[in-house]
C-alpha positions as CSV (number, residue, x, y, z in Angstrom):
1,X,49.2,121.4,38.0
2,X,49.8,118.7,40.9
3,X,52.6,117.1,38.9
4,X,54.5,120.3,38.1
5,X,54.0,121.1,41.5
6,X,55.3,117.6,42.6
7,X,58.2,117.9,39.8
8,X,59.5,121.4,40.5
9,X,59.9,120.2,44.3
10,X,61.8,117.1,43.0
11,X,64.0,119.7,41.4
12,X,64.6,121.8,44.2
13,X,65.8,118.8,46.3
14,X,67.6,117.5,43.7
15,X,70.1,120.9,43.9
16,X,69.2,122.2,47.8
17,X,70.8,118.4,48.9
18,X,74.6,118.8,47.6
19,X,74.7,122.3,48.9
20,X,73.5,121.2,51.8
21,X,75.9,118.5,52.4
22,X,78.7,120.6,51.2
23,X,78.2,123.5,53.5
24,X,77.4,121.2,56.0
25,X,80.8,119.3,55.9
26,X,79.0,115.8,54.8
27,X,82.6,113.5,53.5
28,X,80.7,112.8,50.0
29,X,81.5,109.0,50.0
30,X,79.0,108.1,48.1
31,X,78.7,110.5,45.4
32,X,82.9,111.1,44.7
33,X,83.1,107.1,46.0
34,X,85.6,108.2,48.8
35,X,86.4,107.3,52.0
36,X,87.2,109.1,55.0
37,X,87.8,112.6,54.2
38,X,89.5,114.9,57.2
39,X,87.4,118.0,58.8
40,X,90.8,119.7,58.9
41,X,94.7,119.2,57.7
42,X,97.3,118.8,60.5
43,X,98.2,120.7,63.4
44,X,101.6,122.9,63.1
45,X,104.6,120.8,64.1
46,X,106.4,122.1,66.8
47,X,110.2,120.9,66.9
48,X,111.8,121.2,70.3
49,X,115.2,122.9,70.8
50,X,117.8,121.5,70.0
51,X,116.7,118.8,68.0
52,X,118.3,117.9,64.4
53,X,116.4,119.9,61.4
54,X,114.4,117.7,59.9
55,X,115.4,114.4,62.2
56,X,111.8,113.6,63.1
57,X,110.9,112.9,59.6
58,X,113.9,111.4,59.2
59,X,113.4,108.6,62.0
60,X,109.8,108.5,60.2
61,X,110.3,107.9,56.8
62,X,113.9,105.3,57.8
63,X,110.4,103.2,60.4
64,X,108.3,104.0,57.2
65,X,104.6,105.3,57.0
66,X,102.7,101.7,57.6
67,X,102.2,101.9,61.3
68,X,99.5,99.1,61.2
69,X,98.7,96.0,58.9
70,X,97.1,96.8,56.0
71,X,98.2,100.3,56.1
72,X,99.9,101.9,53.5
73,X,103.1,102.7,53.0
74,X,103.3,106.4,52.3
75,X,101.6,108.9,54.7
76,X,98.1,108.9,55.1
77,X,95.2,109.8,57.5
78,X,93.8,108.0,60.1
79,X,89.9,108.4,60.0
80,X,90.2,110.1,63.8
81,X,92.1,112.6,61.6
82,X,95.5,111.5,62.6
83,X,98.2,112.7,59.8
84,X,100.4,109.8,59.6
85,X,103.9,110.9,58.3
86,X,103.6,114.5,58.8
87,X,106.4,115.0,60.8
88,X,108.3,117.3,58.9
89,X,109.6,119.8,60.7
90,X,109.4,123.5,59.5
91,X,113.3,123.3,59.1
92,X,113.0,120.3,56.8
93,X,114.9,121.7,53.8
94,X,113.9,119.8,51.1
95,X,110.7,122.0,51.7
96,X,112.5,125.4,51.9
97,X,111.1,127.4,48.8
98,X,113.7,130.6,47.2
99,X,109.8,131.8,46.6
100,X,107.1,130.8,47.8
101,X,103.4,130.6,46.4
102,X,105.6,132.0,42.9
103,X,102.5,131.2,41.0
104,X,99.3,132.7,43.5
105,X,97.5,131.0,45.9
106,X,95.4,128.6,45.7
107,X,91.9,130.1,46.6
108,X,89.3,127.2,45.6
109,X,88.7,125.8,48.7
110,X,90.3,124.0,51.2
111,X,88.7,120.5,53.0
112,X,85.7,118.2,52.6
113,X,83.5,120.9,51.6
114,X,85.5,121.0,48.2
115,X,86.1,117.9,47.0
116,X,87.8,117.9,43.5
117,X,88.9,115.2,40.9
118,X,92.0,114.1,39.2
119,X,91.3,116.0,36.0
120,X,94.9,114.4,33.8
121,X,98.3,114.7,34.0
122,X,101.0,113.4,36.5
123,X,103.0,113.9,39.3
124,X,105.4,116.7,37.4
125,X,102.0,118.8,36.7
126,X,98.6,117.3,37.1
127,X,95.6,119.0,36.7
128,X,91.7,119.4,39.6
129,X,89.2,120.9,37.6
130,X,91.0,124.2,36.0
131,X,94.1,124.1,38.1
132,X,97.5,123.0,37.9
133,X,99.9,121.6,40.8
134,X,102.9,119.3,41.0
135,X,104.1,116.9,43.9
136,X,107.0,116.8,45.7
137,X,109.6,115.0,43.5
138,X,111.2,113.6,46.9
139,X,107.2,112.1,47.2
140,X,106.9,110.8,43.7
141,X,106.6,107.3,45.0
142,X,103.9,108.1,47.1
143,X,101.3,108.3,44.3
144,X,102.7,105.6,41.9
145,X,98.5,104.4,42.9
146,X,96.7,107.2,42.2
147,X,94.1,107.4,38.9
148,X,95.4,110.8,37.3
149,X,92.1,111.1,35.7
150,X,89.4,109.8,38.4
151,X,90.5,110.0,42.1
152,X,88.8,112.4,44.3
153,X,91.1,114.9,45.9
154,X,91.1,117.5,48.6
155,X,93.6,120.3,49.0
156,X,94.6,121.3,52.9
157,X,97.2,124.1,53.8
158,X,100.1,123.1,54.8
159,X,100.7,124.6,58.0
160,X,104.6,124.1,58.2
161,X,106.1,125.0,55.4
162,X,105.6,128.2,53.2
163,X,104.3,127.7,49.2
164,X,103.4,124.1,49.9
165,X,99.6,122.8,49.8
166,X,99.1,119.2,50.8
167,X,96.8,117.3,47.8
168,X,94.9,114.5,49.7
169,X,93.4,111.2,48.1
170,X,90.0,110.3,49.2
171,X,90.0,106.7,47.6
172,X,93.4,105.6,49.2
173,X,93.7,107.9,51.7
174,X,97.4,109.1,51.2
175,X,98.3,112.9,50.9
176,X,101.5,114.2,49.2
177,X,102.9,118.2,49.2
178,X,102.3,119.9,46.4
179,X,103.1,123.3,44.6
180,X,100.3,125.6,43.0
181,X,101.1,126.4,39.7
182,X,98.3,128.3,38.9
């Protein structure tokens, strides 16, 4: 009776620990092998009057995105939970949508506490566990590293721009927009 005792408590840590960690905001680094993994997407940008639409990103993306050596060169995220390269302004029309969220909302889960993985596909239409999305086309460059069957990502609301998500990579860090397709 001790050892079913002993066994059955085994068991309960074995599925009370995950839960924990997720409801608890743990990053995962060890089980998804991730890195840093933000507590939160980025803050709203807020363009000042009279400024260009879309000329902070602009000046951004002409600098690029690899503000220190050994950076990379498409945005990413500090591990103080700076957003490197979100600078898109809400008037940014490559981001204007005729309709947005066309195909739902994504309602999974947003931040460390739902880590998914690359499930297949590519950047037109890739698939996290039993949804869809598809990157940016003006961003396809931005993932040409990404394992489209392996890497750990986590999904963030865009807080800018209407029917956009933003899909971030845990293993290298980088984040692109993407759509929900459902």
């Amino acid at each position: 009776m001790g050892s079913l005792a002993g066994f059955l408590i085994l068991l309960l840590i074995g599925f009370w620990t995950p839960s924990y960690a997720q409801e608890h905001g743990h990053e995962h680094e060890h089980e998804h092998g991730a890195h840093y993994i933000p507590q939160h997407g980025p803050p709203p940008i807020h363009e000042h009057h009279g400024q260009e639409q879309g000329s902070g990103r602009q000046e951004g993306h002409d600098r690029g995105f690899r503000d220190m050596p050994g950076h990379p060169e498409s945005p990413h995220v500090h591990s103080n939970g700076t957003w490197v390269g979100h600078s898109w302004g809400p008037q940014d029309r490559r981001f204007h949508l005729e309709h947005p969220f066309e195909h739902g909302r994504f309602t999974a889960g947003f931040g460390p506490g739902h880590v998914f993985q690359l499930r297949g596909g590519r950047p037109e239409r890739f698939r996290i566990d039993n949804w869809y999305f598809a990157v940016a086309p003006f961003e396809y460059s931005y993932v040409s590293g990404w394992l489209w069957d392996a890497d750990p990502i986590v999904i963030y609301e865009d807080p800018d721009h209407p029917g956009w998500y933003l899909a971030y990579n845990a293993r290298t860090a980088t984040y692109v927009h993407v759509q929900y397709l459902g």
